[in-house]
Every structure is written in structure tokens, then in C-alpha cells.
C-alpha positions in Angstrom: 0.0 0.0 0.0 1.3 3.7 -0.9 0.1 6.3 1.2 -1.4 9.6 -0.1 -2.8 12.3 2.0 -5.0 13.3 -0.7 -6.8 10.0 -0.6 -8.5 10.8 2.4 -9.8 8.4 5.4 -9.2 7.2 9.3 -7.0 9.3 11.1 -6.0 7.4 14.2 -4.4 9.8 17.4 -3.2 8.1 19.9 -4.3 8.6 24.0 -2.4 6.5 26.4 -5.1 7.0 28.8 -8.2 5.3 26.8 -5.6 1.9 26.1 -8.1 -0.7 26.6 -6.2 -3.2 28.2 -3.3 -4.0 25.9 0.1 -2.3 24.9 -0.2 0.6 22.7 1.2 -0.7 19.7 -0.9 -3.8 19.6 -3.6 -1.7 19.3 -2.0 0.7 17.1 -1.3 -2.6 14.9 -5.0 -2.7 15.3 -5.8 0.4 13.9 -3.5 -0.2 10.6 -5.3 -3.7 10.1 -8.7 -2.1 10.5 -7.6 0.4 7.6 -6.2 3.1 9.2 -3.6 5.1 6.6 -2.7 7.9 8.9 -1.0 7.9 12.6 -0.3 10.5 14.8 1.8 9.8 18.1 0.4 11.8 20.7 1.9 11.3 24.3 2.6 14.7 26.3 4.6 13.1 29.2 7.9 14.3 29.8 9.6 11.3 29.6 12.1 11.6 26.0 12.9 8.0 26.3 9.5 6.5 26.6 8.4 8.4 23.5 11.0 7.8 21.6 11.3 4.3 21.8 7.2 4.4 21.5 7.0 6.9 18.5 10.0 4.0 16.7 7.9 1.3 17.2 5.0 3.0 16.0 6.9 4.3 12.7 8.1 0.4 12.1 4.5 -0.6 12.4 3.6 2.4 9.5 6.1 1.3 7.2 5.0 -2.5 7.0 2.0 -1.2 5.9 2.5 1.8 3.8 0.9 3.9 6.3 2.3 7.0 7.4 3.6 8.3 11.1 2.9 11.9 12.6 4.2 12.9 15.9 2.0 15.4 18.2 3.7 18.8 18.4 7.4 17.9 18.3 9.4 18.4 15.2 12.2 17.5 17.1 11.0 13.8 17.9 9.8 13.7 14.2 13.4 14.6 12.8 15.2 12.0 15.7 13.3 9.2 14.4 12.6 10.1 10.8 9.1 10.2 11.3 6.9 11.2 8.2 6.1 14.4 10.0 4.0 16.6 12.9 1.1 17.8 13.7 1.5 21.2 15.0 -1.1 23.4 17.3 -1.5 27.2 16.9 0.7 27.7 20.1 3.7 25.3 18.7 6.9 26.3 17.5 6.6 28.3 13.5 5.5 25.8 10.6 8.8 27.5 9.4 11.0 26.1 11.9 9.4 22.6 11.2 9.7 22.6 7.6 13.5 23.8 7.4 14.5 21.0 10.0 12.0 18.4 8.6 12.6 19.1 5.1 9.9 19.4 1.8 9.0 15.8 1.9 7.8 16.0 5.4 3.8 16.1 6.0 3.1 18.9 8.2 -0.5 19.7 9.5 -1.8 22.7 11.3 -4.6 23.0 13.9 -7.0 26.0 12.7 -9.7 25.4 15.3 -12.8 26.7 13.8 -11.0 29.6 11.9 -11.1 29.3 8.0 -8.7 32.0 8.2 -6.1 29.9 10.3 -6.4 27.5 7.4 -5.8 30.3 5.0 -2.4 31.2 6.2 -1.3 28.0 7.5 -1.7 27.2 3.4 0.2 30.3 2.4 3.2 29.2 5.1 3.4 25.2 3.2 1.0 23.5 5.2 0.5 19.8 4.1 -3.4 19.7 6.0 -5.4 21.5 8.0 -7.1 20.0 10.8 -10.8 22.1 11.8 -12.3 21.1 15.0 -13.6 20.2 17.9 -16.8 19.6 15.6 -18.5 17.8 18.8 -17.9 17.8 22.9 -14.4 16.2 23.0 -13.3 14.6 25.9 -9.9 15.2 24.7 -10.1 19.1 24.8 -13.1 19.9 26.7 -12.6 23.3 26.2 -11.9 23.6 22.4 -14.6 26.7 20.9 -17.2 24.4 18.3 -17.3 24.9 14.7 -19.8 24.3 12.8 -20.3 21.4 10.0 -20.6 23.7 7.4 -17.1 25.1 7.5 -15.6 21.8 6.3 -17.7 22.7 3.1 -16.6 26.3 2.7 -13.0 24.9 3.8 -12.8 22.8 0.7 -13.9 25.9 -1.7 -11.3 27.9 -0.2 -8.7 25.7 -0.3 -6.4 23.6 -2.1 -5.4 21.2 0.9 -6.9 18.2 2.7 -9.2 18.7 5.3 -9.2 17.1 8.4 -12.0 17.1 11.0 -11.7 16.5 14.8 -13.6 16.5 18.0 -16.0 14.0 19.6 -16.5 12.2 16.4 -18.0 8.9 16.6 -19.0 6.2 14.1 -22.8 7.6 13.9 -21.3 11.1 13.5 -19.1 10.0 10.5 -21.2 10.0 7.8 -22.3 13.9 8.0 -18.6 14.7 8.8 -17.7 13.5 5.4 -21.1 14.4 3.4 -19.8 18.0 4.5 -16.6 17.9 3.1 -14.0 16.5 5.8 -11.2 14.5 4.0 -9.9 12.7 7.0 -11.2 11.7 10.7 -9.3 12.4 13.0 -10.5 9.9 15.8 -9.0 9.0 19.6 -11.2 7.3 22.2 -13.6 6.1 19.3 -11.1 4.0 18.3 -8.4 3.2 21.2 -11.0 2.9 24.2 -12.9 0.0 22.0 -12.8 -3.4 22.3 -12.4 -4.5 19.0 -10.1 -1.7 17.1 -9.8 -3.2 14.3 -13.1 -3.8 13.0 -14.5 -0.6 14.4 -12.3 1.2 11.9 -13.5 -0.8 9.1 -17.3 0.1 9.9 -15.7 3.7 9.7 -14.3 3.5 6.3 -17.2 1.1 5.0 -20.1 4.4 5.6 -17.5 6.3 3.7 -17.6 4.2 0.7 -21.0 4.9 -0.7 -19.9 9.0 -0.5 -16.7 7.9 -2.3 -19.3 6.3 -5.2 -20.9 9.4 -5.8 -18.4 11.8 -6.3 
């Protein structure tokens, strides 16, 4: 398999605190097998060695697959390991600094919120994606400001980069996501808290099928 971040689909973020019960790359393993293309490595603890050795087994994982690795806010990490890139917040160190240390093959996507202008700029500075969100209460960032469904649409007349959507986004809430425009899901407990990762991310990509049909 080749991965493209045009093609779209599950974008799995990992939470060390929704495991359900086994090791994180087992169920990270999961997540690839279920049909999962896109990774992101999110741990914020402190401790270097622990992520690193987590974010290398993670990137081995990607590459049997042809899937692809992206680590949480840390450029640094991402360049150590040779990660395909990062996922950078609006508080992070300058999509600038990531790209010159990362390089122009790197995949770098920016957090806009619920700010079609964010998206604007972050495009004009050589942003790879844009993620828009939290789209639904999130238990992940409680606090995040919600944006509404139809800015994924106005987000893909205005520009000419995928579109990621994030926030509380559950199987039932999938479909509308992408009927709206969303490129990618960007999902965390509704995929690491279940029991069965695997096929819960294939019921994902199966209600996006029929919307793949009829474009």
C-alpha cells in the first residue's frame, strides 16, 4: 500500500489514557489492520525515552504497511526518528522552523480550530493539511470553541489542501462529517477505548464508501 494524503480516510491519534487493556502498539497494529492510513503519536509526558522508543515502534509498524507516522507537536521527535512528519497546534513552535528541519517531503499539518482564516495562512506558510475542529464535545479538549459542520464545506472551496476534521467524532457522526466535506477523521477514544479496534475502523471506512461512489 502507498500512502497519499490526498486519498483521504481514518486518522488514528493516539491517548495513552483510553488503552483498553493491551500495549499501545498492539492496538496501534489494530488500527492499521482495521484500515487506518494515517498515525499521529500523541503522548505529552515528559519522559524523551519513553516516547522515543514508542514513536520507533509505531513508525516500524507504518512502514509495514505503507501507512504513514505523525508525531503530536514535536518536530524535534519527528526529525530524531525520521518520522513522516508533525502535527503542529497554533501555540507550537513556527510551521517555518518545522519545515527547514524536517525538510519538503515532510507532512506537516496545522490545527486551525474553527478559523477558515487559520487554514488560509497556514496554506500560504506550506502547510501539508489543515485539521478544523472540535466539531462535537471532545473529551480530549473539553474546552476547544465548536465549529460548525458547514465550514468543512466552505473549507474545501477555499482551499487547495486536505481537510481534516476532529472533536468527539463517533462512528454515527461519520457519515455527515464527510457528506460535509472532511477528508480525514481524526478519531482518539472512538477507536483506542474499544474493544475490537480493528473492525470498528473498518465500519468507519465502509459508511464512507458509498460517498466515495458518488463523487
Amino acid at each position: 500500500m502507498t500512502f497519499s494524503l490526498t486519498q483521504g480516510g481514518l486518522y488514528a491519534i493516539t491517548d495513552s489514557r483510553c488503552l483498553s487493556g493491551t500495549s499501545l502498539e498492539q492496538e496501534v497494529e489494530d488500527a492499521l489492520q482495521g484500515g487506518c492510513t494515517l498515525i499521529q503519536y500523541r503522548d505529552k509526558s515528559s519522559d524523551h525515552a519513553k516516547r522515543s522508543q514508542q514513536a520507533q515502534a509505531l513508525l516500524k509498524l507504518c512502514h509495514s504497511v505503507g501507512a504513514c507516522l505523525l508525531i503530536n507537536d514535536d518536530w524535534r521527535l519527528a526529525a530524531d526518528i525520521g518520522a513522516h512528519g508533525v502535527h503542529l497546534g497554533q501555540q507550537d513552535e513556527q510551521l517555518e522552523i518545522a519545515r527547514r528541519e524536517l525538510g519538503n517531503q515532510a507532512i506537516i499539518g496545522i490545527t486551525c480550530h474553527d478559523q477558515l482564516s487559520l487554514a488560509v495562512e497556514a496554506q500560504q506558510q506550506g502547510a501539508d493539511y489543515v485539521a478544523f475542529g472540535a466539531f462535537y464535545p471532545s473529551s480530549s479538549k473539553p474546552n476547544a470553541r465548536p465549529a460548525p459542520l458547514s465550514l468543512l464545506n466552505k473549507a474545501q472551496q477555499s482551499l487547495q489542501l486536505p481537510v481534516v476534521a476532529i472533536g468527539g467524532i463517533t462512528l454515527q457522526r461519520a457519515p455527515e462529517l464527510w457528506q460535509q466535506g472532511a477528508d480525514w477523521l481524526a478519531v482518539i477514544n472512538d477507536i483506542f477505548a474499544r474493544q475490537n479496534i480493528a473492525e470498528h475502523c473498518r465500519s468507519y471506512l465502509a459508511c464512507r464508501q458509498p460517498l466515495r461512489d458518488q463523487r
